[in-house]
N, C-alpha and C positions, 0 to 999 in steps of 0.2 A: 486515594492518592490522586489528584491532579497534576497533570505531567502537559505541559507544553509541548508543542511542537519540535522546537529547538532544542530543546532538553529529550526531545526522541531521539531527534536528529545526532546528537553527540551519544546516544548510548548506542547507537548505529553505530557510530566512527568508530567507537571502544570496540563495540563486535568486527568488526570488520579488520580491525590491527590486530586485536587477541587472535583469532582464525584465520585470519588472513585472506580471508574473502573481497578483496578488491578486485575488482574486472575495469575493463570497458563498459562504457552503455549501452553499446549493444547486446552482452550477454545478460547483464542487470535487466533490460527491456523484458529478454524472454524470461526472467525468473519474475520479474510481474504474470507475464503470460501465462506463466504455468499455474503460478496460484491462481488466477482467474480462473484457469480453466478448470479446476480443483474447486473455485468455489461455485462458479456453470454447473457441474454434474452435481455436487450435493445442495444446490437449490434447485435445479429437476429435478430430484429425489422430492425432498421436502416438500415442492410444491404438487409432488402426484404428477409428476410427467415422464418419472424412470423412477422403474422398479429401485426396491434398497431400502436400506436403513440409515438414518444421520440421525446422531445426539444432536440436542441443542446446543451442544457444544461447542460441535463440529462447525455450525456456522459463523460463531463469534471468532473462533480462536483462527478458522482460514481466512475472514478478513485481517486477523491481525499480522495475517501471513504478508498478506498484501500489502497492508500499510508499510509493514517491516522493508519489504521489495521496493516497495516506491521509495523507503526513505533512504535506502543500498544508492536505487538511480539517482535521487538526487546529488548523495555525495560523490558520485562516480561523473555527473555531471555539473558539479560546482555549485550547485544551488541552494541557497538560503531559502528552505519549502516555506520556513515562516512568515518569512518575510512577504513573498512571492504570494500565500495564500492573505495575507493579509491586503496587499492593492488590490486582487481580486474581490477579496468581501467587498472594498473598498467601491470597485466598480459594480460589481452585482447588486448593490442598495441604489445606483441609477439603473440599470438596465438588465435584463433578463440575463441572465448566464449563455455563452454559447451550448447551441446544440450540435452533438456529435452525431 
């Protein structure tokens, strides 16, 4: 199945009106954070830097934790991500990506 951005973006919305999980951006922020941080310890695992065990599973499916989180932020901050990631490609095919 190929799934657009946009087409995540609105099955976000769906989740977010079924559950009712609408916030501010600022608490959307920290539920990125947290998955990060969730996907931080079991890729120290995985990479041999902290003890433990991770399926291979476990990694694909905590970024999709992530993705999911970003796509919460965006709607919580008005943002068309596809759009928004699309002028990005758009600039990144002239010049290096910023580094954070």
């Amino acid at each position: 199945m190929v799934l657009r951005i946009s087409e995540a973006q609105s099955f976000v919305r769906e989740i977010i009106k079924k559950y009712g999980l609408k916030r501010n951006p600022l608490s959307s922020l920290i539920g990125v954070m947290e998955e990060l941080g969730e996907f931080s310890s079991k890729l120290l695992v995985k990479e041999g830097f902290k003890k433990g065990k991770v399926k291979e599973h476990d990694i694909g499916y905590t970024l999709a934790e992530i993705f999911f989180e970003l796509l919460k932020l965006a709607e919580d901050c008005n943002v068309d991500l596809e759009k928004e990631f699309v002028e990005a490609m758009k600039s990144w095919k002239e010049k290096k990506p910023r580094q954070i």
